[in-house]
C-alpha positions in Angstrom: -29.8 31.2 -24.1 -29.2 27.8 -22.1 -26.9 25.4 -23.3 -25.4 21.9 -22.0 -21.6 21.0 -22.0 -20.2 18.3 -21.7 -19.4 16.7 -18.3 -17.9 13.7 -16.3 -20.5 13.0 -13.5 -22.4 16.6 -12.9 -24.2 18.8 -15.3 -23.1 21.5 -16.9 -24.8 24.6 -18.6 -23.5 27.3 -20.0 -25.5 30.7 -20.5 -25.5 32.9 -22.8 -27.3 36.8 -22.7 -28.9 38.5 -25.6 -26.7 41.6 -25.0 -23.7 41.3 -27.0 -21.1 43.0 -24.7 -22.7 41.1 -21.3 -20.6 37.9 -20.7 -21.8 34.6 -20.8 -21.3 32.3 -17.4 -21.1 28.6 -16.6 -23.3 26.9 -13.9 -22.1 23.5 -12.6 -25.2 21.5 -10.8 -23.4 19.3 -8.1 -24.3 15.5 -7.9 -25.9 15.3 -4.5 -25.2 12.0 -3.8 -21.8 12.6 -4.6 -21.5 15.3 -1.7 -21.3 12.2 0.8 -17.9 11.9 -0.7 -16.7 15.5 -1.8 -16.9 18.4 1.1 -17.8 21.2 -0.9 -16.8 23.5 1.8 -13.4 22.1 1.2 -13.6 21.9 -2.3 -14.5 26.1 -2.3 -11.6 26.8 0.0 -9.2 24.8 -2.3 -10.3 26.3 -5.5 -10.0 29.9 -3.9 -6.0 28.9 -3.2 -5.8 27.7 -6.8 -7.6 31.3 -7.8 -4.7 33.3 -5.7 -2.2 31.6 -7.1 -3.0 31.6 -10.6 -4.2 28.4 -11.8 -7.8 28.7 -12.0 -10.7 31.0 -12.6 -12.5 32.8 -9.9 -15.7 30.8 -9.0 -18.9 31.4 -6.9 -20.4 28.6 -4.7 -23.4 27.9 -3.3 -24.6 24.5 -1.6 -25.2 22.9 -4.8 -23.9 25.2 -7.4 -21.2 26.7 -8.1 -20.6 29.2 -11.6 -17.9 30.9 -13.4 -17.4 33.3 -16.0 -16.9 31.5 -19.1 -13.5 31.4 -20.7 -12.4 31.5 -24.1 -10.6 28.9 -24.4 -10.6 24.9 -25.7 -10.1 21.4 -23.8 -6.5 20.3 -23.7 -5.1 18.3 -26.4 -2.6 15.6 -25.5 -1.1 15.6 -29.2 -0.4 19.1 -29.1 3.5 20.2 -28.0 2.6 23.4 -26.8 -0.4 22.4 -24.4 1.8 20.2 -22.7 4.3 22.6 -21.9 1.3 24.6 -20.3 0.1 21.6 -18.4 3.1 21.4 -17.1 3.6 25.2 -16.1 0.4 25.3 -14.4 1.3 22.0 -12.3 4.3 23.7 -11.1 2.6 26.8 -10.3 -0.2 24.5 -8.1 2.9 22.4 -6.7 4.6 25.5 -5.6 1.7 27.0 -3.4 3.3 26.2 0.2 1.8 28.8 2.6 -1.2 28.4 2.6 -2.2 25.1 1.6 -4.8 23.1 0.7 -7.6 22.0 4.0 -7.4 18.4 3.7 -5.2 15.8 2.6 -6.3 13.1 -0.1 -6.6 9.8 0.7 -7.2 7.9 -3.1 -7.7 4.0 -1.4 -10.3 5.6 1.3 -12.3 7.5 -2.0 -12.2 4.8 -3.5 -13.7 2.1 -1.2 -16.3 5.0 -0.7 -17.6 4.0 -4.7 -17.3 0.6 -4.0 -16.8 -1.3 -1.0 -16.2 -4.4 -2.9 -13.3 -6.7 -1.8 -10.7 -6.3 -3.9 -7.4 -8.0 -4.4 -6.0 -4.9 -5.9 -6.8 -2.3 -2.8 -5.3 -5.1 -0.5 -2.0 -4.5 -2.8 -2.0 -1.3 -3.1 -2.1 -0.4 0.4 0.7 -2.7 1.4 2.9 -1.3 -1.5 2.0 2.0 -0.2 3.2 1.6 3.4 6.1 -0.7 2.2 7.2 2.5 0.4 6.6 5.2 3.1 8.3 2.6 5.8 11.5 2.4 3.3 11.7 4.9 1.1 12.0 8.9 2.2 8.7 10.2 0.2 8.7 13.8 -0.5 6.6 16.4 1.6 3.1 16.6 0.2 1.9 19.6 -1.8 -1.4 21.1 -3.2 -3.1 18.9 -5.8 -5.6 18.7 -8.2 -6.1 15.1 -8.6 -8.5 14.7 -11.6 -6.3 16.1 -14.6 -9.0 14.4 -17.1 -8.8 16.7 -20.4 -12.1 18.2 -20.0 -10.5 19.9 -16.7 -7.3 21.5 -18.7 -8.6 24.4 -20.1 -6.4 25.9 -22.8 -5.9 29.7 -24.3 -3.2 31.4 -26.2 -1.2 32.3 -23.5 -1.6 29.5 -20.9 -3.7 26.5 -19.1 -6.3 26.6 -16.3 -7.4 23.5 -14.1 -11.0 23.7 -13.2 -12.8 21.4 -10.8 -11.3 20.9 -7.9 -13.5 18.9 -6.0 -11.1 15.6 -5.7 -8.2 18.4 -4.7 -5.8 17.7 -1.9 -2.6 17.7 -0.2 -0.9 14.6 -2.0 2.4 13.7 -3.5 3.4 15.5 -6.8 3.6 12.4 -8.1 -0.1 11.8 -8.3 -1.6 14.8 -10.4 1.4 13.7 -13.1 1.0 9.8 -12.7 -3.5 11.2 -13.1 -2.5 13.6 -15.9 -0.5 10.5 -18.5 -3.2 7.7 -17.2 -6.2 10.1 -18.2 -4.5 11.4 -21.6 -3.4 8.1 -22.7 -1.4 10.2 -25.9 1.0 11.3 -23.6 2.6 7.9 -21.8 4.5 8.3 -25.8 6.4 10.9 -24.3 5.9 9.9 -20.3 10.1 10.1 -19.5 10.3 13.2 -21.7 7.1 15.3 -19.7 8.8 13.7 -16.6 12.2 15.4 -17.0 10.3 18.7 -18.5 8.7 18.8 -15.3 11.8 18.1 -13.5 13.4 21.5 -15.1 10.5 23.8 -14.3 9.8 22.8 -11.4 13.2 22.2 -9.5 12.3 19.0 -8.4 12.9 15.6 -9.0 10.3 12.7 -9.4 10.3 10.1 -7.7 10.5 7.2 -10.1 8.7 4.6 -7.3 6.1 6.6 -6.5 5.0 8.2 -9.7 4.4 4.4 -10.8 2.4 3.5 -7.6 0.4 6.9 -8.2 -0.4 5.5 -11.6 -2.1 2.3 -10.5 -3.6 3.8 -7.3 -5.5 6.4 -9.7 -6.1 4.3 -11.9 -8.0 2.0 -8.8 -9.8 5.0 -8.1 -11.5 5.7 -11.2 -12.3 2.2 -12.0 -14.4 2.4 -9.0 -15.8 5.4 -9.7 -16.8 4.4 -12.6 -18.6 1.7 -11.3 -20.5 4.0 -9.0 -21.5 6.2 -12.0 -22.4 3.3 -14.5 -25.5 3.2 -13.5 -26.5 6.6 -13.2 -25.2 7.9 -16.6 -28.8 8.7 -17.7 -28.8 11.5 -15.5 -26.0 13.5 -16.6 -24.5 15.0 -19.7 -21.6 12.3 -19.5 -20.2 11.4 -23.3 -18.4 8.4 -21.1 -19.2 4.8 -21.5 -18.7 3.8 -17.6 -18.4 0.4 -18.2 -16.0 0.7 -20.7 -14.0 3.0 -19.1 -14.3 0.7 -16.4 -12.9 -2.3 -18.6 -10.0 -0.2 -20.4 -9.0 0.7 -16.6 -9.1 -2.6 -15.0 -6.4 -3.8 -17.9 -4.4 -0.9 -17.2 -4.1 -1.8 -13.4 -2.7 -4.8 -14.2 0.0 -3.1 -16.5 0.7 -0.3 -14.3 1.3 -2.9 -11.4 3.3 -4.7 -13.3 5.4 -1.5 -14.1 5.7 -0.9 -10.9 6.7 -4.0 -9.7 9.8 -4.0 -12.2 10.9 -0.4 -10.7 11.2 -1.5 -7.4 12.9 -4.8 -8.0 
C-alpha cells in the first residue's frame, strides 16, 4: 500500500506490505531543481556521520531518492516538556561529533541569495553584523549541524529523538541549529533562556548570547527566501505550508529578531 506524508518542499511516500511481519519503508523523491542548491553527495555523507553517531536513522540514497525504514514514532511537539529535553540530547550528541566531521561548511547568506537574488536591505545587514562579530568577537569553533530543525524533522519515540533530513547540514556555529530549532517551533521562545541554559548543562558548553540572536535572524532570512522560491511551486508537492504566509509571518520576525539583536550588542 502507497501512501503520502506530509512534507516541506519534496514528496514523501510511505509504503506499506501486505505481510504483516515485513516492515514498512519511507521513499523521499528529491526536488530536482533544488539539487542546484543541495549536493546530495554531501548530503549522504553527512547523514551517514549523523547515523554513526546516533542521531538519525540509517538511510539509502540514490540520485534522486533516498528511503528509510519507517520509524515508530510521532513529530516533535514544542508544548511537550519531555520532547524538549530529547531535542536537546540529540543536539548535543550531533554537536559533539568532532572527528570526523561534516564535508562542507554552511554558508546561510550564500543559500539564501541562491532562492532569491533579490536586493535586499536585510542580507546587506546581515553580512556586515556577521563580519563585525567574527572581526571583534572570539566565535566558537564550528561543529556538525543540522540546520533545518522544522518539527516535521524531529522525530520522537519513547526513549529519545531522531533528526532526519539532512540536506541543509553543515559545519556551522551551535548557535544556529538552536537559534533554527525556537524560530521554527515558535512555542518554545516561552521558555528560549530556560532551553538555553538546559543546553548549556548537557552539553558543557556555553552559548554565545551574540551569536545565537544573529543566528536567529540569519535563519530566519533564509527561509523567507526559500519560501519565496517554493511559493510558486507548492502545487507540486505534498506541502501543508502556505509559502506566502510563511513568508509574511517571517519577514515580521526579521524585523524583531534584528531588533533583538541589536539591543544585545549595545
Amino acid at each position: 500500500m502507497l501512501s503520502k506524508l506530509s512534507s516541506m518542499s519534496n514528496r514523501n511516500y510511505k509504503f506499506t506490505f501486505k505481510e504483516e511481519k515485513s516492515p514498512s519503508f519511507v521513499v523521499r523523491i528529491n526536488d530536482i531543481e533544488n539539487s542546484t542548491k543541495i549536493s546530495r553527495i554531501v548530503e549522504e555523507h553527512n547523514t551517514n556521520i549523523a547515523y554513526k553517531a546516533g542521531v538519525t536513522i540509517k538511510h539509502g540514497f540514490t540520485e534522486h531518492y533516498k528511503f528509510s525504514e519507517y520509524l515508530s514514532s510521532r513529530i516533535f511537539q514544542a508544548d511537550i516538556p519531555e520532547d524538549r529535553e530529547k531535542v536537546l540530547q540529540v543536539l548535543g550528541r550531533l554537536h559533539s561529533v568532532s572527528k570526523k566531521r561534516f564535508s562542507n561548511t554552511l554558508q546561510p547568506l550564500w543559500l539564501a541569495s541562491s532562492y532569491s537574488s533579490q536586493e535586499s536591505v536585510y542580507r546587506d545587514f546581515l553580512a556586515t553584523a556577521y563580519e563585525n562579530l567574527k572581526r571583534t568577537t572570539s566565535l566558537p569553533e564550528m561543529v556538525p549541524v543540522h540546520s533545518d530543525m522544522v518539527a516535521e524533522n524531529i522525530l520522537i519515540t519513547n526513549k529519545r529523538a531522531y533528526l532526519i533530513d539532512f540536506e541543509y547540514a553543515g559545519n556551522f556555529y551551535r548557535e544556529w541549529d538552536l537559534a533554527d530549532w525556537l524560530c521554527e517551533n515558535k512555542t518554545l521562545q516561552s521558555v528560549e533562556t530556560e532551553l538555553l541554559k538546559r543546553y548549556d548543562c548537557i552539553s558543557g558548553y556555553q552559548v554565545n548570547i551574540p551569536l545565537y540572536f544573529l543566528c536567529k535572524c540569519m535563519s530566519t532570512f533564509l527561509w523567507i527566501h526559500w519560501a519565496d522560491y517554493y511559493k510558486d511551486k507548492k502545487s507540486c508537492f505534498t506541502s501543508h505550508i502556505d509559502y506566502e504566509k510563511y513568508a509574511r509571518e517571517k519577514t515580521a520576525d526579521l524585523k524583531r529578531y534584528i531588533k533583538e539583536y541589536q539591543d544585545v550588542i549595545k
